[in-house]
mmJSON file of the N, C-alpha and C atoms, coordinates in Angstrom:
{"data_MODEL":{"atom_site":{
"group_PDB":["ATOM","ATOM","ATOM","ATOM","ATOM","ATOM","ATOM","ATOM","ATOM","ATOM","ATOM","ATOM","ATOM","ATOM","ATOM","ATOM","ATOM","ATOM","ATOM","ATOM","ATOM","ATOM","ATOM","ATOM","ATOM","ATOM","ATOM","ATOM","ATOM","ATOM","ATOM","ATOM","ATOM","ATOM","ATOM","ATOM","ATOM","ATOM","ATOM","ATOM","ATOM","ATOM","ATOM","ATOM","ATOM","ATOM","ATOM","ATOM","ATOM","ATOM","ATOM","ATOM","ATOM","ATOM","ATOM","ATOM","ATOM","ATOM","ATOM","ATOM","ATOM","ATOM","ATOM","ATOM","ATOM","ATOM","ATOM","ATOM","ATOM","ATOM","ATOM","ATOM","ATOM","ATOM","ATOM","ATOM","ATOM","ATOM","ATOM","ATOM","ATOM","ATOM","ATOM","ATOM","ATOM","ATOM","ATOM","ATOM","ATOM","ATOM","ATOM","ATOM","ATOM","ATOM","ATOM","ATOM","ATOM","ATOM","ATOM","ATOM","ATOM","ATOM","ATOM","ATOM","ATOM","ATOM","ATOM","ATOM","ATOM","ATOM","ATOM","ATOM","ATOM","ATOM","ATOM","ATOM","ATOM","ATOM","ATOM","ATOM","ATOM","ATOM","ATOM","ATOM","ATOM","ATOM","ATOM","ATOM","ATOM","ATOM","ATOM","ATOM","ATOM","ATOM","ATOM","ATOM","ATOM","ATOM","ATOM","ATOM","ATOM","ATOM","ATOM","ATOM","ATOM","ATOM","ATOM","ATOM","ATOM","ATOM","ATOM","ATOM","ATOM","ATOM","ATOM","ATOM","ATOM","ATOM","ATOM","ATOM","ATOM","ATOM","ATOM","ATOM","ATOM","ATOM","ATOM","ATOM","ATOM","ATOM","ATOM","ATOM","ATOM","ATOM","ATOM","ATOM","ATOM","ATOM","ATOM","ATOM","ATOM","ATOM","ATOM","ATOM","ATOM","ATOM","ATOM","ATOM","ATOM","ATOM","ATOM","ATOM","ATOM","ATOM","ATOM","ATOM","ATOM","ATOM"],
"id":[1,2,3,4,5,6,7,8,9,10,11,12,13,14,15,16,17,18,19,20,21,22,23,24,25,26,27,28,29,30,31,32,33,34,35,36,37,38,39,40,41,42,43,44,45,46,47,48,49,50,51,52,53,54,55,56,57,58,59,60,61,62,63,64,65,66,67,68,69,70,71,72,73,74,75,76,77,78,79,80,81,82,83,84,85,86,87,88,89,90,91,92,93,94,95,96,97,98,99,100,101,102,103,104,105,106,107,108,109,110,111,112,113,114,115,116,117,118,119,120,121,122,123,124,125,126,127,128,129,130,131,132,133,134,135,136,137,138,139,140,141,142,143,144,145,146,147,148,149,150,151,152,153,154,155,156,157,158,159,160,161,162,163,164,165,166,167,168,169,170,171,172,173,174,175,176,177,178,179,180,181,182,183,184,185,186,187,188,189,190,191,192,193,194,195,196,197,198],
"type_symbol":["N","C","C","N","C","C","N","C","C","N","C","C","N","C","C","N","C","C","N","C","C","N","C","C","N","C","C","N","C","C","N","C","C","N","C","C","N","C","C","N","C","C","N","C","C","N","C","C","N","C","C","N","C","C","N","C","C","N","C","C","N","C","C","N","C","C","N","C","C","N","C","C","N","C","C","N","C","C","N","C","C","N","C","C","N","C","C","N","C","C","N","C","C","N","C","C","N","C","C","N","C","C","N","C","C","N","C","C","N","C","C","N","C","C","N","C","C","N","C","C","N","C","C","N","C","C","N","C","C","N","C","C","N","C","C","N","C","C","N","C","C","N","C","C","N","C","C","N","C","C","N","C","C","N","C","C","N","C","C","N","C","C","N","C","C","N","C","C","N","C","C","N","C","C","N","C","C","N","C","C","N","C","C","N","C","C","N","C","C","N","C","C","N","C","C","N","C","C"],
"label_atom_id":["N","CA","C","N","CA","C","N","CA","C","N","CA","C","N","CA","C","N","CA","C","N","CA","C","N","CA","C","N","CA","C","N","CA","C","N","CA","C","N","CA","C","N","CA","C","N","CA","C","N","CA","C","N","CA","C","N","CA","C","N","CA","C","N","CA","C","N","CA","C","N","CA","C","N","CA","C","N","CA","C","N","CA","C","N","CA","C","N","CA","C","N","CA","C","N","CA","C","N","CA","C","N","CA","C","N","CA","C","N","CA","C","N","CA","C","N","CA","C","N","CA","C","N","CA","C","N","CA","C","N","CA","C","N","CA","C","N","CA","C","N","CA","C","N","CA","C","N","CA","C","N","CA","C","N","CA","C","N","CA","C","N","CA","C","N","CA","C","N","CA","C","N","CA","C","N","CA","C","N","CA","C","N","CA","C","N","CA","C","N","CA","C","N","CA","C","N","CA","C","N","CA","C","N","CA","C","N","CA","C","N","CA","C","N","CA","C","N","CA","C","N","CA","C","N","CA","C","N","CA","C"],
"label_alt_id":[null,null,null,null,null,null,null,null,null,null,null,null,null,null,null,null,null,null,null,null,null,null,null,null,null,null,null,null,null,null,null,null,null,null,null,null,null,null,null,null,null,null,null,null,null,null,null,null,null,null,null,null,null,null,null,null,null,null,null,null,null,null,null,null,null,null,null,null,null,null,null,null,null,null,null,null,null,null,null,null,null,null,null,null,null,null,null,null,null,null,null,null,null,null,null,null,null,null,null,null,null,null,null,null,null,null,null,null,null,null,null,null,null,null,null,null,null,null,null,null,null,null,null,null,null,null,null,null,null,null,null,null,null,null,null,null,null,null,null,null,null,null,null,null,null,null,null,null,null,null,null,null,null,null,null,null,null,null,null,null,null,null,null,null,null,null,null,null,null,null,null,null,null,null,null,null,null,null,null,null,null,null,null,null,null,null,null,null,null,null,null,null,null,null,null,null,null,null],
"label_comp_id":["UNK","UNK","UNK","UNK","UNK","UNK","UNK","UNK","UNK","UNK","UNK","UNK","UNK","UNK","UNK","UNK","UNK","UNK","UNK","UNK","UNK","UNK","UNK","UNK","UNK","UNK","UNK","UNK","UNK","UNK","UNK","UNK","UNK","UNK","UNK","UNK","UNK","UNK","UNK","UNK","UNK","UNK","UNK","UNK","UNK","UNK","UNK","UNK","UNK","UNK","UNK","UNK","UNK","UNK","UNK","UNK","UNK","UNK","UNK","UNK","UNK","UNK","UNK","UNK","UNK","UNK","UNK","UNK","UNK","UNK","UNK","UNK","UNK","UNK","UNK","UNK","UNK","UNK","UNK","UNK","UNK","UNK","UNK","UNK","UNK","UNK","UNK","UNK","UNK","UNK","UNK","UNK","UNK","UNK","UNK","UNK","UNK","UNK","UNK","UNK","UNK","UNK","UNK","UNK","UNK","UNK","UNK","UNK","UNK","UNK","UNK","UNK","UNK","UNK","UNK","UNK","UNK","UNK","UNK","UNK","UNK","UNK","UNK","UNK","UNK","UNK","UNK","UNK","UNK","UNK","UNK","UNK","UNK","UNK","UNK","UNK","UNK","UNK","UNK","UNK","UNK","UNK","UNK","UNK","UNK","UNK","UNK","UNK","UNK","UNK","UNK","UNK","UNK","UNK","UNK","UNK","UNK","UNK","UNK","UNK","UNK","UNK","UNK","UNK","UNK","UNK","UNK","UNK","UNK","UNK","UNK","UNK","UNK","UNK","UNK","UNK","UNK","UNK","UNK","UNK","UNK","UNK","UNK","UNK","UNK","UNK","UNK","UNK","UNK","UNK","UNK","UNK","UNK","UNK","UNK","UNK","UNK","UNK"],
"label_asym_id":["A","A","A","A","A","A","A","A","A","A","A","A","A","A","A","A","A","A","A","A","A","A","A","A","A","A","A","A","A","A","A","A","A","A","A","A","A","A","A","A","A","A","A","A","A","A","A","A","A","A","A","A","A","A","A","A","A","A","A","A","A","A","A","A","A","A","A","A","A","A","A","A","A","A","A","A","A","A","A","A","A","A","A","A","A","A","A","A","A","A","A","A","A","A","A","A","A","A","A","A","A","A","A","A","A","A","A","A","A","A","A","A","A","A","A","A","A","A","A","A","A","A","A","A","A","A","A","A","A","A","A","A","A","A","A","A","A","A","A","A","A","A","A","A","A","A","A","A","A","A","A","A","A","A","A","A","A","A","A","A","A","A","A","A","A","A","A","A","A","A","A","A","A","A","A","A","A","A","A","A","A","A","A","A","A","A","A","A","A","A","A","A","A","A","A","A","A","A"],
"label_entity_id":["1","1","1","1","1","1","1","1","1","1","1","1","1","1","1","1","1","1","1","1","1","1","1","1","1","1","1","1","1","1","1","1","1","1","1","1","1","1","1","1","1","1","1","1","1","1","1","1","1","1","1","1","1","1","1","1","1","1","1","1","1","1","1","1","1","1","1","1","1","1","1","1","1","1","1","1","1","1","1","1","1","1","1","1","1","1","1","1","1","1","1","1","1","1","1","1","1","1","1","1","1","1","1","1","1","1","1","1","1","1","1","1","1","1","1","1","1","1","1","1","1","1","1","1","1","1","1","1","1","1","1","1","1","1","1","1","1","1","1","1","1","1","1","1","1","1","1","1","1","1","1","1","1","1","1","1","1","1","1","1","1","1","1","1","1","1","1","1","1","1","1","1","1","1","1","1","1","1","1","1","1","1","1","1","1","1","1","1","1","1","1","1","1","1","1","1","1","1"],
"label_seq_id":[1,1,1,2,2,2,3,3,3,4,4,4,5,5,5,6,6,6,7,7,7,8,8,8,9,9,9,10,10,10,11,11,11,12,12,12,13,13,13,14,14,14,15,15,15,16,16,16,17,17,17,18,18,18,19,19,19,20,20,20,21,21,21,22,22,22,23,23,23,24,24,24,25,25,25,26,26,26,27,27,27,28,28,28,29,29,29,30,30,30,31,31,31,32,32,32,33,33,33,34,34,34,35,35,35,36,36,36,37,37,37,38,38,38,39,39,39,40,40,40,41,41,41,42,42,42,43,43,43,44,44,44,45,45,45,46,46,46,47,47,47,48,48,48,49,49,49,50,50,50,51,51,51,52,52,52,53,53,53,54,54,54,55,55,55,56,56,56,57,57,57,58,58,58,59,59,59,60,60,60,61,61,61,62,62,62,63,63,63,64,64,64,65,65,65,66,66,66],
"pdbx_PDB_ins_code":[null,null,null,null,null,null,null,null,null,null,null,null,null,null,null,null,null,null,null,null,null,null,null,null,null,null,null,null,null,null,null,null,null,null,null,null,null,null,null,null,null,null,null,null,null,null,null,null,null,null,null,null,null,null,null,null,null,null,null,null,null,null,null,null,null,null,null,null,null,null,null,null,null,null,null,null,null,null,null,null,null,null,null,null,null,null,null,null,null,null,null,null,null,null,null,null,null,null,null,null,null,null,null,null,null,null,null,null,null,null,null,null,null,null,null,null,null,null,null,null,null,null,null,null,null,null,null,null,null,null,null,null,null,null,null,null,null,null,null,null,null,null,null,null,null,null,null,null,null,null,null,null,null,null,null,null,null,null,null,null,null,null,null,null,null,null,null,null,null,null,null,null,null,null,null,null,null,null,null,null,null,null,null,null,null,null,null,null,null,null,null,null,null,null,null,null,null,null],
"Cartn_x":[-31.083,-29.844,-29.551,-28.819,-28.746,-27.448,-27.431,-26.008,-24.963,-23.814,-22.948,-22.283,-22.598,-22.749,-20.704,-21.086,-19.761,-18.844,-17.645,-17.471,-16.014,-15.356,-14.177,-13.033,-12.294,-11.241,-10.169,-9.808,-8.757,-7.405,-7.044,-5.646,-5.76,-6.822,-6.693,-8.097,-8.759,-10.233,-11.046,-11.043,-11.615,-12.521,-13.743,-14.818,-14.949,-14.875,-14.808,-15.912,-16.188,-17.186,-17.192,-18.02,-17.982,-19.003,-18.325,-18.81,-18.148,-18.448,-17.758,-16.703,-17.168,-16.895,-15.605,-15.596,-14.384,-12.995,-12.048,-11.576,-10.813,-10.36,-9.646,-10.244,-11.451,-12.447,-11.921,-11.76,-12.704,-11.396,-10.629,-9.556,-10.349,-9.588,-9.783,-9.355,-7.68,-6.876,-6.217,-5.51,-4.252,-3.225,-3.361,-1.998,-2.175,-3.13,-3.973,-3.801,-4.443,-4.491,-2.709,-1.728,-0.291,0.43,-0.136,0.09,-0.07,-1.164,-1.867,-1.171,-1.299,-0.043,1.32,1.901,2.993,3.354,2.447,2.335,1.942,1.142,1.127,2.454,3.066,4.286,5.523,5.603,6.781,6.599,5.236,4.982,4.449,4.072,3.993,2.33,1.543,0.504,0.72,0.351,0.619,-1.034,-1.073,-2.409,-1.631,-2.209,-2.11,-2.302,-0.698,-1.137,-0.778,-1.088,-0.679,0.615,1.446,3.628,3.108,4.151,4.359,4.681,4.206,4.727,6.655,7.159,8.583,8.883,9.761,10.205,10.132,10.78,10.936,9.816,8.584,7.223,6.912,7.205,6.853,7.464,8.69,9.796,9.789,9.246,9.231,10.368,9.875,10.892,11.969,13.209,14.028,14.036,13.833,13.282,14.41,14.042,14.867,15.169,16.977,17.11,16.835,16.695,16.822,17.466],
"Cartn_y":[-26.551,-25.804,-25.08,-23.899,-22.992,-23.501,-23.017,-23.741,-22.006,-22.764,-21.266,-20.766,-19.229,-17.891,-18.021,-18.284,-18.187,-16.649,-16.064,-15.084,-15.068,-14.135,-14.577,-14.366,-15.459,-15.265,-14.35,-13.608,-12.458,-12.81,-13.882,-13.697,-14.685,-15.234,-15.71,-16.063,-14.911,-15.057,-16.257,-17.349,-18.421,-18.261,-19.022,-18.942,-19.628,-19.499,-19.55,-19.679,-20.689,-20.043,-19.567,-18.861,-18.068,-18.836,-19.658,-20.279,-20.866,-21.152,-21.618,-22.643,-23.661,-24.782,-24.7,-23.598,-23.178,-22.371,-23.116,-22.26,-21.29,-21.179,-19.671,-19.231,-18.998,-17.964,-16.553,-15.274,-15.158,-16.428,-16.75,-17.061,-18.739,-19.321,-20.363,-21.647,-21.435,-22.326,-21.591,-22.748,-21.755,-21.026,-21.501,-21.095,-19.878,-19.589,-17.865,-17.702,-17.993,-16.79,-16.907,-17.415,-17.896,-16.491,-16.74,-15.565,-14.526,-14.124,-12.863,-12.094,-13.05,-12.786,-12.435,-13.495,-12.616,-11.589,-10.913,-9.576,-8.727,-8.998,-7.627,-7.935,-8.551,-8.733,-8.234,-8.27,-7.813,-6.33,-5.338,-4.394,-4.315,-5.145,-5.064,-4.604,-4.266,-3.634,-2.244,-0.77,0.506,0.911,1.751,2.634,4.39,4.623,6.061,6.933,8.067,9.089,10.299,11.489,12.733,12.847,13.662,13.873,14.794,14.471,15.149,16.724,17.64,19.113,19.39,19.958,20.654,20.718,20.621,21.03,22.532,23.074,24.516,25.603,24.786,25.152,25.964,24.887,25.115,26.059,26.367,27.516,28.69,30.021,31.129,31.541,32.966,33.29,34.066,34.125,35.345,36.468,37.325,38.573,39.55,40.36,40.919,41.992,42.909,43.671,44.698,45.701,46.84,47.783],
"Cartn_z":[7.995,8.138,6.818,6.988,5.402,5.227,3.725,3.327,3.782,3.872,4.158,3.357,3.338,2.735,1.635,0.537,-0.387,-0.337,0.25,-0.117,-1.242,-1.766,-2.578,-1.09,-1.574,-0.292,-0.972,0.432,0.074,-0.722,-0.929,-1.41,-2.79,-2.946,-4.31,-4.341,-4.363,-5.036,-5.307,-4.629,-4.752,-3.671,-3.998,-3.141,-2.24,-1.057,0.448,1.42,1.726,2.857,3.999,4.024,5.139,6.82,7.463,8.33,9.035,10.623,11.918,11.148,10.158,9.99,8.94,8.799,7.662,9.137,9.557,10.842,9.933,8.623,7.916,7.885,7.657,7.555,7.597,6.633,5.324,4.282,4.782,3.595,3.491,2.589,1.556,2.003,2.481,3.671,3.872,5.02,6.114,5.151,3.621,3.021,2.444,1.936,1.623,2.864,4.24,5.507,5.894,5.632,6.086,4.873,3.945,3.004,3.482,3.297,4.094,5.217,6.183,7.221,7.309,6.336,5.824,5.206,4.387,3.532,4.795,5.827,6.431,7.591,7.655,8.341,7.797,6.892,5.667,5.443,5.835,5.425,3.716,3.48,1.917,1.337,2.601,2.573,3.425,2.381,2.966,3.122,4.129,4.03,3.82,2.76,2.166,3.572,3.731,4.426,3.714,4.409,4.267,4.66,3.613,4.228,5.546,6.057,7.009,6.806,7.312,7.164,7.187,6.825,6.952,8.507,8.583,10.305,10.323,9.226,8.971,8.901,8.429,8.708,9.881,11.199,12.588,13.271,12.828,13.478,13.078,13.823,13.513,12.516,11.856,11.015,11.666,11.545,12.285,11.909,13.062,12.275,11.196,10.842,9.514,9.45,9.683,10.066,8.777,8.656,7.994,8.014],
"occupancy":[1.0,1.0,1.0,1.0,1.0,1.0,1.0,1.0,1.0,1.0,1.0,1.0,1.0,1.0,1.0,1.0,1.0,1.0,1.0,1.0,1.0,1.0,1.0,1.0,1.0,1.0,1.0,1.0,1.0,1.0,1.0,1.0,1.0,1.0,1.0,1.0,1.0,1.0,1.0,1.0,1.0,1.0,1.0,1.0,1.0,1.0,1.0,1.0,1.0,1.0,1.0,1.0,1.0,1.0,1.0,1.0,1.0,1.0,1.0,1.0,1.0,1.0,1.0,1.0,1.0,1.0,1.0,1.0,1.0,1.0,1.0,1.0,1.0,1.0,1.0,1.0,1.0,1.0,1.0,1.0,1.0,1.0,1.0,1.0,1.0,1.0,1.0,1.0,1.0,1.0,1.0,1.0,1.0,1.0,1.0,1.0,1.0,1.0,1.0,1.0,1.0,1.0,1.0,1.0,1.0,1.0,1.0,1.0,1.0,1.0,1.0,1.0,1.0,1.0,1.0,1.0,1.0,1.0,1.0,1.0,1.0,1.0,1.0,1.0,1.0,1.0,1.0,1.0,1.0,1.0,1.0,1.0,1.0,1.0,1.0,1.0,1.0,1.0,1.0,1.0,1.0,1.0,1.0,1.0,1.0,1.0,1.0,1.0,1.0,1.0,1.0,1.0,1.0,1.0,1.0,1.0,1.0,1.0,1.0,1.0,1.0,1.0,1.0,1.0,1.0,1.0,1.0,1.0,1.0,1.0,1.0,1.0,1.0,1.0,1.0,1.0,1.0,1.0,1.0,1.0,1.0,1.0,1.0,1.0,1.0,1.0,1.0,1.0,1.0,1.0,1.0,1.0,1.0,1.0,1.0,1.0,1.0,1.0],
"B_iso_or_equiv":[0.0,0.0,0.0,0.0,0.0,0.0,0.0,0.0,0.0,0.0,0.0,0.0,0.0,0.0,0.0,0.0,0.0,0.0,0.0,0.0,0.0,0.0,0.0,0.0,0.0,0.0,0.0,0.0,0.0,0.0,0.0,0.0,0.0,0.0,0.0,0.0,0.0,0.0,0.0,0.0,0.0,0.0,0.0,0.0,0.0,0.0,0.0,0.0,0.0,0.0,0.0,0.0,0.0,0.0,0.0,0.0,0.0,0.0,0.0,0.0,0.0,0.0,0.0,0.0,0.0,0.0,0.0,0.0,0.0,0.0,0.0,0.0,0.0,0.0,0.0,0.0,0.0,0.0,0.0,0.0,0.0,0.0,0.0,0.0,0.0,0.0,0.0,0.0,0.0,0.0,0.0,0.0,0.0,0.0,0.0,0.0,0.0,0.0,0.0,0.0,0.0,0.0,0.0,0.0,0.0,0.0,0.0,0.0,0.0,0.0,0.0,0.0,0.0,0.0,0.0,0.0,0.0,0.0,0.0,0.0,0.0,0.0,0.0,0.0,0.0,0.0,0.0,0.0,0.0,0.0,0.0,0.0,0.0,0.0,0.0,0.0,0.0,0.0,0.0,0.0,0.0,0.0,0.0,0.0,0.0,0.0,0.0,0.0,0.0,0.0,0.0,0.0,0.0,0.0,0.0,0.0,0.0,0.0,0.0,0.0,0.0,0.0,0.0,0.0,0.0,0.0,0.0,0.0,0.0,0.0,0.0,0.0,0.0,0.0,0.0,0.0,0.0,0.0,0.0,0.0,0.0,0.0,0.0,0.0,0.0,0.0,0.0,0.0,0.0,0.0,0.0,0.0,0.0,0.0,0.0,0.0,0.0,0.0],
"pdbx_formal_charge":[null,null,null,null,null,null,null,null,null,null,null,null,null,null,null,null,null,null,null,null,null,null,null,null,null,null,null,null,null,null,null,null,null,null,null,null,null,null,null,null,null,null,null,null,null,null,null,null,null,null,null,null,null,null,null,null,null,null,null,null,null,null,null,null,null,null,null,null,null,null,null,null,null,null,null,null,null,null,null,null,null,null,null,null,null,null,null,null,null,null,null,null,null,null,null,null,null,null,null,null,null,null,null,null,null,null,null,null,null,null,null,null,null,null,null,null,null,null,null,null,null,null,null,null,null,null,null,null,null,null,null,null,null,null,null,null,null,null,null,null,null,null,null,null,null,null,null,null,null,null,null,null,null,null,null,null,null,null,null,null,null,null,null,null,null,null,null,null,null,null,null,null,null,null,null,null,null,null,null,null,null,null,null,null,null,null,null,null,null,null,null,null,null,null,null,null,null,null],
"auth_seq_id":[1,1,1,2,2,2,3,3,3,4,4,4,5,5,5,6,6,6,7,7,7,8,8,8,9,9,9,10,10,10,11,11,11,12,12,12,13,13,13,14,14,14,15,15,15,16,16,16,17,17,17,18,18,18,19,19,19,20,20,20,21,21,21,22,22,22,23,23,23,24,24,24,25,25,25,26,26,26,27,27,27,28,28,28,29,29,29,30,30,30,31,31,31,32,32,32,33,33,33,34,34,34,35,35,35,36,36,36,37,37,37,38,38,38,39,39,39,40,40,40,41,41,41,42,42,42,43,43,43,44,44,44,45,45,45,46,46,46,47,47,47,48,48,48,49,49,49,50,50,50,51,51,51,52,52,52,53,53,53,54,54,54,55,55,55,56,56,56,57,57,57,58,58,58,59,59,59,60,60,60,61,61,61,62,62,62,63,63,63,64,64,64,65,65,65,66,66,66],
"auth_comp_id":["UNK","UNK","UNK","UNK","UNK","UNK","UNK","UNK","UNK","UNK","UNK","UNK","UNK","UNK","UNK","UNK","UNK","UNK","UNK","UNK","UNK","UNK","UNK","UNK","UNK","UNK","UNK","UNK","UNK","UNK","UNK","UNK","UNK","UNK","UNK","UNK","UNK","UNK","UNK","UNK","UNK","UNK","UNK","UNK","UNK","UNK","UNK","UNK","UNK","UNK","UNK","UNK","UNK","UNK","UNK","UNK","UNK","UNK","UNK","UNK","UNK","UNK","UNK","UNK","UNK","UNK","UNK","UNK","UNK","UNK","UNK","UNK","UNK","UNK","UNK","UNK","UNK","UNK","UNK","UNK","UNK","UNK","UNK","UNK","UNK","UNK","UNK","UNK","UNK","UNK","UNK","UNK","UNK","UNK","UNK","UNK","UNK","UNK","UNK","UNK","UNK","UNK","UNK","UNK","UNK","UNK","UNK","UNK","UNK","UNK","UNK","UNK","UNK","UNK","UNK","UNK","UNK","UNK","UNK","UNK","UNK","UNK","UNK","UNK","UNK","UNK","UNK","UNK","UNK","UNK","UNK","UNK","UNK","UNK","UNK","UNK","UNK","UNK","UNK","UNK","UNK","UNK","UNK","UNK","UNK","UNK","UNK","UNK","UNK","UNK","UNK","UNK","UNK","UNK","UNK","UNK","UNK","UNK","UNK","UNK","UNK","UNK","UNK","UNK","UNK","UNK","UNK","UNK","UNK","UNK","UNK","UNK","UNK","UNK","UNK","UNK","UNK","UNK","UNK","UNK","UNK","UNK","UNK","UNK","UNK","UNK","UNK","UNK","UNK","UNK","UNK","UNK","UNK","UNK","UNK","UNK","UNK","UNK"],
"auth_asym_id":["A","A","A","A","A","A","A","A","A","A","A","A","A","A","A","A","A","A","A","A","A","A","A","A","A","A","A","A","A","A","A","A","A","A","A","A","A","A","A","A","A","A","A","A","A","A","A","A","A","A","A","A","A","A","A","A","A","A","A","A","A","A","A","A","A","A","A","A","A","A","A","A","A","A","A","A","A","A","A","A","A","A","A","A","A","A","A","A","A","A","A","A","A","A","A","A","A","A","A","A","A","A","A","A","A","A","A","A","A","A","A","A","A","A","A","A","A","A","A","A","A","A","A","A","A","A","A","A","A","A","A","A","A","A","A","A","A","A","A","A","A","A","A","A","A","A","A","A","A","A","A","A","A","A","A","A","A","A","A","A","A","A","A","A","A","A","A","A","A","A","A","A","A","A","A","A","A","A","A","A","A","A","A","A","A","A","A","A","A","A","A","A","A","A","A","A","A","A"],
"auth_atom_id":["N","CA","C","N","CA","C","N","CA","C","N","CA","C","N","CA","C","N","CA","C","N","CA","C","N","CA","C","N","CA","C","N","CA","C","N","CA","C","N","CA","C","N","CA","C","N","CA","C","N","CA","C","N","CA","C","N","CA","C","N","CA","C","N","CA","C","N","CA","C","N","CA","C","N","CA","C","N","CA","C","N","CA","C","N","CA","C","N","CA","C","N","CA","C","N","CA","C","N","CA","C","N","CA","C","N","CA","C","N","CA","C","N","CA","C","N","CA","C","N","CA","C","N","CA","C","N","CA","C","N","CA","C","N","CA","C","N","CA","C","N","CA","C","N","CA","C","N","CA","C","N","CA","C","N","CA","C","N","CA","C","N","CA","C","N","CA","C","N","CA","C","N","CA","C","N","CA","C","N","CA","C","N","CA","C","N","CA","C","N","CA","C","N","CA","C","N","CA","C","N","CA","C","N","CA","C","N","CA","C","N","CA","C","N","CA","C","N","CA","C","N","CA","C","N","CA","C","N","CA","C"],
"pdbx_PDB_model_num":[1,1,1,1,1,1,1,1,1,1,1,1,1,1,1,1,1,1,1,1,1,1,1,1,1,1,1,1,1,1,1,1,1,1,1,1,1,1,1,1,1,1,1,1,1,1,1,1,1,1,1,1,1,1,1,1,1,1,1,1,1,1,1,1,1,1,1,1,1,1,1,1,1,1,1,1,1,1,1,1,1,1,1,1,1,1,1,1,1,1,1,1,1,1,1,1,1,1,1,1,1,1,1,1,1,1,1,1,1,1,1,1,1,1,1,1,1,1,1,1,1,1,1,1,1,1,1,1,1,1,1,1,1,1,1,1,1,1,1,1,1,1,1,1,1,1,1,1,1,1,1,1,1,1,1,1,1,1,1,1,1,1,1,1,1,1,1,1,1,1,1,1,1,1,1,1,1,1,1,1,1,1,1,1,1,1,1,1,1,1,1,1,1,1,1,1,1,1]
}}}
């Protein structure tokens, strides 16, 4: 049998294994994956977007008397 594969666990970098026999798996214990969970519950993890365009953008111009 191989021994199972060490990875760093996500919330406090301690080495983890990575195997059936570990049920947090990638995390360390339930209290890193209980963490974890709570940060993406709280919103406290963002993924970078693009702003949104102007509303004013989208709406023709009015035309312009002379």
């Amino acid at each position: 049998m191989t021994a199972a594969r060490l990875v760093p666990c996500p919330a406090c970098k301690q080495p983890a294994p990575y195997a059936p026999e570990n049920r947090w798996r990638p995390f360390c214990s339930e209290r890193c994956r209980s963490l974890d969970l709570g940060a993406w519950a709280s919103e406290s993890y963002r993924v970078a977007a693009a702003a949104p365009p102007d509303a004013g953008d989208d709406t023709p111009n009015p035309p312009t008397s002379h």
